[in-house]
BAKEMAR-412220 format. One record per residue: x, y, z of N, C-alpha, C, O, CB in turn; residue in one letter. Coordinates in steps of 0.02 Angstrom, whole numbers, padded with zeros to 5 digits, always signed. Glycine has a CB too. Example, Ala and Ser with C-alpha at 12.3 -4.5 7.8 and 13.67 -1.06 7.14 Angstrom:
+00660-00284+00390+00615-00225+00390+00660-00165+00390+00712-00166+00423+00565-00224+00452A
+00642-00112+00354+00684-00053+00357+00645+00002+00394+00670+00057+00402+00704-00030+00286S
***
This chain:
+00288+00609+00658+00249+00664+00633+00229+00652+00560+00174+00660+00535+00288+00729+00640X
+00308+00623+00518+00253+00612+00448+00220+00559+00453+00166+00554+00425+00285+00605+00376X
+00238+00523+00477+00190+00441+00489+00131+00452+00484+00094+00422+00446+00191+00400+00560X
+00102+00526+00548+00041+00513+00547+00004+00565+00490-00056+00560+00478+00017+00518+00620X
+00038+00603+00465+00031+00654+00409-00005+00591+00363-00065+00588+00349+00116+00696+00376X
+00050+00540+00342+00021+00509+00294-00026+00468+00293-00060+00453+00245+00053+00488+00269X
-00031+00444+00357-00077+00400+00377-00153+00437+00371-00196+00412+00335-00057+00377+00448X
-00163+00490+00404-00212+00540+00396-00218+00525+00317-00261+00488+00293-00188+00622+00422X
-00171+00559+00284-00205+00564+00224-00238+00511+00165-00281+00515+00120-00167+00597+00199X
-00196+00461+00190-00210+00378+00178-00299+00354+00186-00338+00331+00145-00159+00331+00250X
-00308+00379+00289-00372+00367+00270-00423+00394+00283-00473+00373+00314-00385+00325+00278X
-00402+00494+00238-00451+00522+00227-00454+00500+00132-00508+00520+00111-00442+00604+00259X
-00441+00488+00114-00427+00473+00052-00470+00409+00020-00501+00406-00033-00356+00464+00053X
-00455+00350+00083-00512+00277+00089-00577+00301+00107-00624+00270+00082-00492+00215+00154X
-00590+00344+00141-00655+00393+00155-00679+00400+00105-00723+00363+00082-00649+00460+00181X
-00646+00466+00068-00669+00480+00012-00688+00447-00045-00739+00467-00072-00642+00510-00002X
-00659+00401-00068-00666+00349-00115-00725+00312-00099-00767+00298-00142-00608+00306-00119X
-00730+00297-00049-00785+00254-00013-00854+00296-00020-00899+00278-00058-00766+00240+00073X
-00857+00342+00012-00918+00374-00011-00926+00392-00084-00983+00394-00108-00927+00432+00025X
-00869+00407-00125-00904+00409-00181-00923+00335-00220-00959+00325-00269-00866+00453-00221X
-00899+00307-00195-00909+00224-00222-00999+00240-00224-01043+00248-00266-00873+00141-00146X
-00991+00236-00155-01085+00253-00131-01123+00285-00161-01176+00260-00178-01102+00288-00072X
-01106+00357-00179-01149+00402-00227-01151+00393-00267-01194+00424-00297-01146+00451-00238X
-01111+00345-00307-01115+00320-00394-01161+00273-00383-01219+00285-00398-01041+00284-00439X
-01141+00199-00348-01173+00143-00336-01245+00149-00279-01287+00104-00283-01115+00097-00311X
-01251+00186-00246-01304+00169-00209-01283+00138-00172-01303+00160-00118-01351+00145-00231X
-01255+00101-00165-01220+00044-00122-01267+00011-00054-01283-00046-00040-01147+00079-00090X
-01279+00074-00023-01323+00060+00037-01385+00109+00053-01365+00160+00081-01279+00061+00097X
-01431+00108+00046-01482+00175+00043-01497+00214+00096-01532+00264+00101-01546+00160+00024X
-01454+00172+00149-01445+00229+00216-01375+00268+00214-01321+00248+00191-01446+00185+00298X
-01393+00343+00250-01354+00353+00220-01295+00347+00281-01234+00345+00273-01368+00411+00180X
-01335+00344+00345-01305+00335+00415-01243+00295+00392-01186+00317+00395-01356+00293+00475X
-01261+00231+00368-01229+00173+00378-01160+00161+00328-01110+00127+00339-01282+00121+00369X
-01179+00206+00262-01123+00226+00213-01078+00253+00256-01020+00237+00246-01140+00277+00154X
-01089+00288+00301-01047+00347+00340-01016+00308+00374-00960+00299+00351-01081+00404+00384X
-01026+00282+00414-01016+00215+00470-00965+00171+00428-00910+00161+00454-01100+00163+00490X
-00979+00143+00366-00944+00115+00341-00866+00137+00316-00811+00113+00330-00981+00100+00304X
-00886+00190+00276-00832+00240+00277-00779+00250+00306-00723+00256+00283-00848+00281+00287X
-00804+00251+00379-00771+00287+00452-00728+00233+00468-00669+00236+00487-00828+00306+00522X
-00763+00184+00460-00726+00105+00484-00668+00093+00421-00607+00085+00430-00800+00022+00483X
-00700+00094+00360-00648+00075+00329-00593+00143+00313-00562+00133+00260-00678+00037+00266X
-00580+00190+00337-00543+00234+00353-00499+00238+00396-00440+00256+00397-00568+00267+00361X
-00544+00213+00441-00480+00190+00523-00441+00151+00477-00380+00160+00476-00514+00127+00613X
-00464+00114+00443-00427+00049+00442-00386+00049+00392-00344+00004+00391-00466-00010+00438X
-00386+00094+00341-00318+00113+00302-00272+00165+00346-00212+00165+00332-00339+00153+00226X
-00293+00203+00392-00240+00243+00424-00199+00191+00474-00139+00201+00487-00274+00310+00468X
-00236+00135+00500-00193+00097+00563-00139+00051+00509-00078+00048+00517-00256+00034+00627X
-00174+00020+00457-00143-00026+00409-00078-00007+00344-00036-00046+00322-00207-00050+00375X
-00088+00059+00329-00034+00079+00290+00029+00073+00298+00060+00062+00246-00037+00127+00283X
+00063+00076+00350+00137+00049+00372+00167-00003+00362+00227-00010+00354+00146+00045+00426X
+00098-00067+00361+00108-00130+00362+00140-00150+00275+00187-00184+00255+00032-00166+00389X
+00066-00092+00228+00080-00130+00164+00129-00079+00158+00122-00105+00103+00022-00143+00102X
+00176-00030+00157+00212+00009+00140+00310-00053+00188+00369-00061+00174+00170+00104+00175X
+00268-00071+00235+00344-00108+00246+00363-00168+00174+00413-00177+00140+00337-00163+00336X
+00291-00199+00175+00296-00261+00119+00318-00250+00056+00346-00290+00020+00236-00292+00105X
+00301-00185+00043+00308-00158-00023+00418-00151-00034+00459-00170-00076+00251-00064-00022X
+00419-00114+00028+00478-00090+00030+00519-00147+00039+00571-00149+00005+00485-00042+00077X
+00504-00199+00083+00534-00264+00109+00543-00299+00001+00593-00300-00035+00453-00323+00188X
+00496-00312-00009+00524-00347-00094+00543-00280-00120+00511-00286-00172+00453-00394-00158X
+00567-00227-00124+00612-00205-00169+00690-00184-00133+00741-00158-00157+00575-00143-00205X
+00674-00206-00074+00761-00227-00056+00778-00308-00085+00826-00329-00119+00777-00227+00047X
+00730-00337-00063+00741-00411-00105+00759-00402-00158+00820-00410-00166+00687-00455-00117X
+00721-00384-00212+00750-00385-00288+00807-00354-00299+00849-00381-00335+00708-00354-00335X
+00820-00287-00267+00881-00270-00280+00950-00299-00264+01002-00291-00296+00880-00222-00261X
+00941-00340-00202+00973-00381-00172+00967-00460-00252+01004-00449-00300+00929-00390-00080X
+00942-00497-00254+00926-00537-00284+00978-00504-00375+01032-00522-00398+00834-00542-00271X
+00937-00464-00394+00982-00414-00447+01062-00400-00443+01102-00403-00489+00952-00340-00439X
+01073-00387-00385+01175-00359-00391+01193-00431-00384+01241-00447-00419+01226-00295-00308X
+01156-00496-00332+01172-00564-00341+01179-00622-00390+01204-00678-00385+01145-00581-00313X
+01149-00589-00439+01130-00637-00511+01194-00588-00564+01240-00615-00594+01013-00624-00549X
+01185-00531-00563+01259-00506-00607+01331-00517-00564+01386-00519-00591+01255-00411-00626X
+01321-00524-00496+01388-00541-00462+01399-00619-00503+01444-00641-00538+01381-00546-00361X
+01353-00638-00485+01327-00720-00539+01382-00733-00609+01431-00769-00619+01225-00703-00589X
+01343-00678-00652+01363-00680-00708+01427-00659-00716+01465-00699-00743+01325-00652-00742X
+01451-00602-00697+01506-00590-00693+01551-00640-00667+01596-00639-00709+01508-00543-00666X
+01565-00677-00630+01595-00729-00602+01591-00802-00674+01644-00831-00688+01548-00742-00519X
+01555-00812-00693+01532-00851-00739+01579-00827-00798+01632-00857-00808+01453-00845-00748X
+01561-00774-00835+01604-00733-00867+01665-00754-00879+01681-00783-00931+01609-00682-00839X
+01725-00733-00810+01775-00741-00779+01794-00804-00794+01847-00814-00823+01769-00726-00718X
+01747-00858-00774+01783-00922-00774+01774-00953-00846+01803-01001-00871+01753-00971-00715X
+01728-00912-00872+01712-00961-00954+01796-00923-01006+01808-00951-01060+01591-00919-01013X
+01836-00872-00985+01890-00852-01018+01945-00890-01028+01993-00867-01059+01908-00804-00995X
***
């Protein structure tokens, strides 16, 4: 249920941005096809957000992981330089 909460809002949000991209830039002088474009690249942040939200999440277990491993590190180092 929130998945798709956010996802929705993800890509009503790529929508929005997108058309205003258009109304600043002109981008395309139809306006059909802005829309079209829009629509497409909308799907495609609502199907795709999970993916970059795993990657994102996937390297900050890494680092944190990587982080308690390098002071387990030091600490041990520490220890033996006494």
């Amino acid at each position: 249920m929130i998945r798709n909460i956010i996802a929705a809002i993800v890509g009503g949000l790529v929508t929005f941005v997108t058309l205003w991209v258009w109304s600043v830039t002109n981008f395309t002088s139809d306006e059909l096809s802005a829309f079209a474009i829009a629509s497409v690249l909308g799907a495609i942040g609502y199907l795709v957000w999970p993916v970059i939200a795993f990657f994102w999440a996937r390297n900050r277990v890494q680092n944190r992981r990587d982080e308690q491993i390098q002071k387990e590190v030091d600490k041990q180092l520490a220890q033996q330089g006494k």
